[in-house]
N, CA, C, O and CB atoms as a CASP TS submission, in Angstrom:
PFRMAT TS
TARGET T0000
AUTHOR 0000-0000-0000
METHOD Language model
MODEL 1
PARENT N/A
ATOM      1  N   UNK     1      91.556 115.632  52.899  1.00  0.00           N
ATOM      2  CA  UNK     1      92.347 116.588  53.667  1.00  0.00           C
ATOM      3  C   UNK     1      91.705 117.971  53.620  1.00  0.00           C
ATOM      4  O   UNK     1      92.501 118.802  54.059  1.00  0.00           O
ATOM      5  CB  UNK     1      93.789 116.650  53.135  1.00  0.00           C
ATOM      6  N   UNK     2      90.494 118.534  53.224  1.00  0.00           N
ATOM      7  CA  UNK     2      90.177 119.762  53.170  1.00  0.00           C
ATOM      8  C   UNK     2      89.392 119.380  54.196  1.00  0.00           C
ATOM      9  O   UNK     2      88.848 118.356  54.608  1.00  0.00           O
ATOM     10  CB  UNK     2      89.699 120.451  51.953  1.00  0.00           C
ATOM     11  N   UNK     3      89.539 120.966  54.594  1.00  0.00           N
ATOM     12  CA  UNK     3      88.887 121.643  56.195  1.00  0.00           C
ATOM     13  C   UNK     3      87.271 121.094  56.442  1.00  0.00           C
ATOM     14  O   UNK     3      86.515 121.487  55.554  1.00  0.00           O
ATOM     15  CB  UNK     3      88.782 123.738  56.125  1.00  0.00           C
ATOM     16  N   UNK     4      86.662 120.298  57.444  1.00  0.00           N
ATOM     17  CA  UNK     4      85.505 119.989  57.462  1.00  0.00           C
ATOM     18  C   UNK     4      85.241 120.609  58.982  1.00  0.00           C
ATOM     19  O   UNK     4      85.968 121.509  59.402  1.00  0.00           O
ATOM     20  CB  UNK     4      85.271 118.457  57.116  1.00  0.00           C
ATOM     21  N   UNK     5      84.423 120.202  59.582  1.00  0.00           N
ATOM     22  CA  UNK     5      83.848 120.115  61.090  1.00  0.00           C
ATOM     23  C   UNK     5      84.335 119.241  61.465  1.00  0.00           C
ATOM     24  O   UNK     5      84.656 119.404  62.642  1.00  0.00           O
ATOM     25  CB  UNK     5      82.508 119.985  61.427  1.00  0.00           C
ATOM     26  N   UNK     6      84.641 118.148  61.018  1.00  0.00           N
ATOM     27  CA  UNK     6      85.069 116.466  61.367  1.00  0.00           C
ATOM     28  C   UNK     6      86.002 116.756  62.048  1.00  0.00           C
ATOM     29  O   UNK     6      85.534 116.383  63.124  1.00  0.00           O
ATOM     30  CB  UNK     6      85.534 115.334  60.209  1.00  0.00           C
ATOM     31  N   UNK     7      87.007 117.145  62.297  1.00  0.00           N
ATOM     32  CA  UNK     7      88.239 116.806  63.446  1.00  0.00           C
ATOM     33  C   UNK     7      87.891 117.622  64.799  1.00  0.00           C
ATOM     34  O   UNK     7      88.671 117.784  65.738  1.00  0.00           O
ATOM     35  CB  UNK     7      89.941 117.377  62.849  1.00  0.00           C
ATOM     36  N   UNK     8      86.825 118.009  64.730  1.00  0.00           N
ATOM     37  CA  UNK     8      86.273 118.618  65.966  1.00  0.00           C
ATOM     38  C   UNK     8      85.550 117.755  66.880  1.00  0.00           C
ATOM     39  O   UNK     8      85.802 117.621  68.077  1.00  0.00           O
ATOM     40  CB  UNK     8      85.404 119.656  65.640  1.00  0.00           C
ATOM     41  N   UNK     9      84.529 117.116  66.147  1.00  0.00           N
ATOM     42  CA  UNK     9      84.120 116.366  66.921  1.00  0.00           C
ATOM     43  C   UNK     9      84.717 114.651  66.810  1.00  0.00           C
ATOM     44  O   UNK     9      83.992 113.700  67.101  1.00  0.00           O
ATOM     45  CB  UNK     9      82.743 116.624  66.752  1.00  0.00           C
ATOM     46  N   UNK    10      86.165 114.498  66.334  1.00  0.00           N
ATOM     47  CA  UNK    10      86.549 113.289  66.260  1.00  0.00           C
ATOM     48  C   UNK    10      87.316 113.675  67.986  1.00  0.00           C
ATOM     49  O   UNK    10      87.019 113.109  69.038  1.00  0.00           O
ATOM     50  CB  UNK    10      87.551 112.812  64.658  1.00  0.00           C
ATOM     51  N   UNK    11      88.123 114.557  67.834  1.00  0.00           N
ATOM     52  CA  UNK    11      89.006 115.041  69.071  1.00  0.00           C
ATOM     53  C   UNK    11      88.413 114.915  70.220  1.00  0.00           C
ATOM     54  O   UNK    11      88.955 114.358  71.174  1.00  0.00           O
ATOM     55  CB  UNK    11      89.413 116.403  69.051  1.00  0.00           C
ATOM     56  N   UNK    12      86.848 115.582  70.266  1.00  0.00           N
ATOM     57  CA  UNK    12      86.090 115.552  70.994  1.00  0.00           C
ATOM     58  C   UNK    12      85.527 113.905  71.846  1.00  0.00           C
ATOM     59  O   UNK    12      85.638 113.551  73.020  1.00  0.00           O
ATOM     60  CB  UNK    12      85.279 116.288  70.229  1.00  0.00           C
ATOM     61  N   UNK    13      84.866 113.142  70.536  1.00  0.00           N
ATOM     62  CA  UNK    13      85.022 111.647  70.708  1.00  0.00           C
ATOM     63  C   UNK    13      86.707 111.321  71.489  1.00  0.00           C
ATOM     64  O   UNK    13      86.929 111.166  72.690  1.00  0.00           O
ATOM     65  CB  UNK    13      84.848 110.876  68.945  1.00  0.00           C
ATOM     66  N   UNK    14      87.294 111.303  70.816  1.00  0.00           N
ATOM     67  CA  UNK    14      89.186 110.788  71.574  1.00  0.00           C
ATOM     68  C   UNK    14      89.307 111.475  73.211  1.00  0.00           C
ATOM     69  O   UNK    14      89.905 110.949  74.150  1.00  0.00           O
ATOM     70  CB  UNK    14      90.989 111.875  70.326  1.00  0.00           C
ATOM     71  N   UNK    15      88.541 112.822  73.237  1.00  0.00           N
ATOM     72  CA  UNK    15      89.203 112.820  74.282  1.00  0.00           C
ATOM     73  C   UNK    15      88.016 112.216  75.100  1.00  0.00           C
ATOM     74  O   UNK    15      88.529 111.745  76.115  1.00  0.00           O
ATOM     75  CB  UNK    15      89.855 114.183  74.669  1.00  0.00           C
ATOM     76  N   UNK    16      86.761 112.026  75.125  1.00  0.00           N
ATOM     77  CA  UNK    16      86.083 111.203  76.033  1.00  0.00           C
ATOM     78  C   UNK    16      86.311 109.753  75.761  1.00  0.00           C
ATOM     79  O   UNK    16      85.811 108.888  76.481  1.00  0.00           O
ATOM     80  CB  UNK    16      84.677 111.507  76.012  1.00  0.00           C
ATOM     81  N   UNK    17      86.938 109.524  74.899  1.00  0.00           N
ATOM     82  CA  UNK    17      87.276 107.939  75.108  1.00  0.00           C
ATOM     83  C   UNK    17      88.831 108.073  76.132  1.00  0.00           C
ATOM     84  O   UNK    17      88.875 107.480  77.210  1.00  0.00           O
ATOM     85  CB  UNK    17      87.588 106.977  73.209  1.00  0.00           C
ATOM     86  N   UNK    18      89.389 108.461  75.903  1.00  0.00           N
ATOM     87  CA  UNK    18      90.507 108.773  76.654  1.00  0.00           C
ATOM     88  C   UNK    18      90.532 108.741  78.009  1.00  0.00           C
ATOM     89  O   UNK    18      91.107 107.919  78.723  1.00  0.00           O
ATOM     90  CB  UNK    18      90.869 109.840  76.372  1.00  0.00           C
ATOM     91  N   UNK    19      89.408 110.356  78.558  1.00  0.00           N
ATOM     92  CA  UNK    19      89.002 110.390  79.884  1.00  0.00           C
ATOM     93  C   UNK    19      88.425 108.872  80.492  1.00  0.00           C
ATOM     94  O   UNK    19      88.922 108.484  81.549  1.00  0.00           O
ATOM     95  CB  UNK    19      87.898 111.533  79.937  1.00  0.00           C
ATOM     96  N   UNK    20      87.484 108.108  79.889  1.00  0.00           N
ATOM     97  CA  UNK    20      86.669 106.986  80.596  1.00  0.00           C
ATOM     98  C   UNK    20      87.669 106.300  80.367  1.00  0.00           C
ATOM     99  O   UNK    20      87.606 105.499  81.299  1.00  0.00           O
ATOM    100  CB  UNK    20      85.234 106.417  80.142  1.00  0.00           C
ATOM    101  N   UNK    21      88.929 105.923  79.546  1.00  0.00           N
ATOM    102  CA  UNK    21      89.676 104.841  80.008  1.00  0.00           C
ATOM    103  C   UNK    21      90.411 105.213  81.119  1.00  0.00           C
ATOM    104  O   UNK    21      90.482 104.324  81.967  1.00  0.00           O
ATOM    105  CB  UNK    21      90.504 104.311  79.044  1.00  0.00           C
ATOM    106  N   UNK    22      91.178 106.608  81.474  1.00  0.00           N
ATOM    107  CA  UNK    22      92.046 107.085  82.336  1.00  0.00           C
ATOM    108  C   UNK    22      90.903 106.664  83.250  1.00  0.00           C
ATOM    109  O   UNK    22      91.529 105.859  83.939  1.00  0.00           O
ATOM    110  CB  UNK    22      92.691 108.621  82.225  1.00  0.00           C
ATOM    111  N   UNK    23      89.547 106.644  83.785  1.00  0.00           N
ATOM    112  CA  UNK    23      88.975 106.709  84.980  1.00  0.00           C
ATOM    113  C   UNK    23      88.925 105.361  85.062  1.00  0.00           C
ATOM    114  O   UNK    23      88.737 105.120  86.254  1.00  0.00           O
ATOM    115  CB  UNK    23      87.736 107.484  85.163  1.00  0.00           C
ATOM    116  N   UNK    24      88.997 104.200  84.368  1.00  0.00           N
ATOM    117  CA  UNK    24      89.063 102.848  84.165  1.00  0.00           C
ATOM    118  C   UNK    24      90.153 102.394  85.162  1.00  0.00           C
ATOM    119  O   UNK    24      90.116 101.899  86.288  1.00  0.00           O
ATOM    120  CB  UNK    24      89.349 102.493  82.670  1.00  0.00           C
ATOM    121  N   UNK    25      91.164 102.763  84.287  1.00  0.00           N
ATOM    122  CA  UNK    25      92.504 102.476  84.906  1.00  0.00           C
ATOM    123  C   UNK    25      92.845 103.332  86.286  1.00  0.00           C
ATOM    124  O   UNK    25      93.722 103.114  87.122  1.00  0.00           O
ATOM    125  CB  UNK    25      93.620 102.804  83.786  1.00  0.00           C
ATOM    126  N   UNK    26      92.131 104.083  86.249  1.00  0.00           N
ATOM    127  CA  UNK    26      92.471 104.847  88.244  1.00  0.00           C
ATOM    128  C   UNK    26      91.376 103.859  88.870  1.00  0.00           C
ATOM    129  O   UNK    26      91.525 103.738  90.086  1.00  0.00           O
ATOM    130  CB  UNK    26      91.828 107.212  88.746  1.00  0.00           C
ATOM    131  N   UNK    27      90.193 103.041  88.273  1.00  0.00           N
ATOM    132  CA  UNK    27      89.152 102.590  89.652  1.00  0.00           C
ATOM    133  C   UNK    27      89.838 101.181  89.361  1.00  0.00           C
ATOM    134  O   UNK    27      89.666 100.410  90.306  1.00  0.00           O
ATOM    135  CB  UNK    27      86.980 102.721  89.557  1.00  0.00           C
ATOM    136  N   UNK    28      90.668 100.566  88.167  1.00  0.00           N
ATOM    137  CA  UNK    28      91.560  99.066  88.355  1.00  0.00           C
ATOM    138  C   UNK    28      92.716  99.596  89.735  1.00  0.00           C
ATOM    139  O   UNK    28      93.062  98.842  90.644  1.00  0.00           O
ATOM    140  CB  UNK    28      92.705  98.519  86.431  1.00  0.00           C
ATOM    141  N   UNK    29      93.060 100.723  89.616  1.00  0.00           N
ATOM    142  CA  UNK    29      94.235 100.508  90.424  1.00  0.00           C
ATOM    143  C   UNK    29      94.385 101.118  91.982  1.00  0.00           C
ATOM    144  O   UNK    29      95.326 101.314  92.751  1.00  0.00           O
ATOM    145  CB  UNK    29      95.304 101.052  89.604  1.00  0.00           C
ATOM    146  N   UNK    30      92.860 101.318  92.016  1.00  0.00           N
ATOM    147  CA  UNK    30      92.678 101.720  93.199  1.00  0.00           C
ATOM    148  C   UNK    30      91.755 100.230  93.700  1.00  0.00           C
ATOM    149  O   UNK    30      91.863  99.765  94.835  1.00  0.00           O
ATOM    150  CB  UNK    30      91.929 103.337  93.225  1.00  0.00           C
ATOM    151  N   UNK    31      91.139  99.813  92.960  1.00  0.00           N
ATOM    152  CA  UNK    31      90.769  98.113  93.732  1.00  0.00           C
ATOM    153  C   UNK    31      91.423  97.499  94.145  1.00  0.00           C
ATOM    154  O   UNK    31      91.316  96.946  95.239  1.00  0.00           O
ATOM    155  CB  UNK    31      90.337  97.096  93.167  1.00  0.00           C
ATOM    156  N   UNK    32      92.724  97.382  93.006  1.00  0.00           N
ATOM    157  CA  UNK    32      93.814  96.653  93.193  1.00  0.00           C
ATOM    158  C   UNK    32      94.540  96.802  94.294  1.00  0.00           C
ATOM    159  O   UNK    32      95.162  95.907  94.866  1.00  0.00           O
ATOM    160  CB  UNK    32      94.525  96.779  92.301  1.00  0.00           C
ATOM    161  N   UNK    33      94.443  98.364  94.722  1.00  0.00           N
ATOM    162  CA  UNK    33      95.868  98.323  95.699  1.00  0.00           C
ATOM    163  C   UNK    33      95.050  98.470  97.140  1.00  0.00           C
ATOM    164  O   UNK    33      95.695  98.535  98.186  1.00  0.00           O
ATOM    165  CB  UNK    33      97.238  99.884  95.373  1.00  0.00           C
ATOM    166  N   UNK    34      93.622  98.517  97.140  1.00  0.00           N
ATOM    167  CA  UNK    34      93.040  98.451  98.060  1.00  0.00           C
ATOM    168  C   UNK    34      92.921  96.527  98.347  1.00  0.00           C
ATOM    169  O   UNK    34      92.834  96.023  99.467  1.00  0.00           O
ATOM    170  CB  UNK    34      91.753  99.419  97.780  1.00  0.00           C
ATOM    171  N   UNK    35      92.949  95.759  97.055  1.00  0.00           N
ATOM    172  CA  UNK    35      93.470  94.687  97.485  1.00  0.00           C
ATOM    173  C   UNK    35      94.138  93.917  98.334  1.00  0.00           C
ATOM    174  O   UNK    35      93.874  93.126  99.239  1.00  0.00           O
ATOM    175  CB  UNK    35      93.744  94.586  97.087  1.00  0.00           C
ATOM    176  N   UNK    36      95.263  94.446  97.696  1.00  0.00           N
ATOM    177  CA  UNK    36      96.472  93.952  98.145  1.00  0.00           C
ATOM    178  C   UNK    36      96.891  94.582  99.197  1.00  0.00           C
ATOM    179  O   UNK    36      97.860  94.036  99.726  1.00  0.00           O
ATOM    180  CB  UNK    36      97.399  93.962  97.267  1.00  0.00           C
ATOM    181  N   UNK    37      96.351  95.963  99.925  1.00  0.00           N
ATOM    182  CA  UNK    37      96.522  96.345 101.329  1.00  0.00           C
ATOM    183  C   UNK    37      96.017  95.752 102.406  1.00  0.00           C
ATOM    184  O   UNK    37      96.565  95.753 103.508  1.00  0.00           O
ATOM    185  CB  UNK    37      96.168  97.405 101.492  1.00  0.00           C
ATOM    186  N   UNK    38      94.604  95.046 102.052  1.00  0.00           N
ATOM    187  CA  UNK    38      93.851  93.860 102.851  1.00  0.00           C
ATOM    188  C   UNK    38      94.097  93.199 102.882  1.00  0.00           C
ATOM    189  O   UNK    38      93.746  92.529 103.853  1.00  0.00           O
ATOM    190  CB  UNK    38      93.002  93.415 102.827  1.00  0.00           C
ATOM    191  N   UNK    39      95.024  92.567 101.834  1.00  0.00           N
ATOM    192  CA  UNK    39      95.251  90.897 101.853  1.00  0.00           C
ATOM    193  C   UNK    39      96.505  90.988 103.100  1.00  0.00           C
ATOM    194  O   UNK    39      96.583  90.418 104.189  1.00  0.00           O
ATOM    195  CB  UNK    39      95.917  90.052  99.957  1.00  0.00           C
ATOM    196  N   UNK    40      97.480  92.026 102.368  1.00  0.00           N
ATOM    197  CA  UNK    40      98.863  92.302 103.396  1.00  0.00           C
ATOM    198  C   UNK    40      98.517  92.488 104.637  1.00  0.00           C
ATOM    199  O   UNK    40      99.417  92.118 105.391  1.00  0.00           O
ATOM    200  CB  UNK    40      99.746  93.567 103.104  1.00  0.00           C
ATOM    201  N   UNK    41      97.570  92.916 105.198  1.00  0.00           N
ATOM    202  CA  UNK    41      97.040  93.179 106.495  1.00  0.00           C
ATOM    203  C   UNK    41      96.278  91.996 106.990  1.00  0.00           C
ATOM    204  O   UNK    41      95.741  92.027 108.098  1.00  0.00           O
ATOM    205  CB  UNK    41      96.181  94.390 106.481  1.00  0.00           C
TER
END
């Protein structure tokens, strides 16, 4: 628990794991619903 550099670049790591899943899940759900707008059509 004493003060290092470490939670700087852990946060740092989290939030780019974070960002590339959020962009994951926006290009699943934009395939998806571009899917299912073609299929419906």
């Amino acid at each position: 628990m004493s003060p290092t550099p470490g939670p700087r670049s852990t946060w740092s790591k989290l939030g780019w794991f974070v960002l590339l899943w959020a962009g994951g899940v926006a290009v699943i759900t934009v395939v998806g619903f571009a899917i299912k707008l073609s299929l419906g059509v």
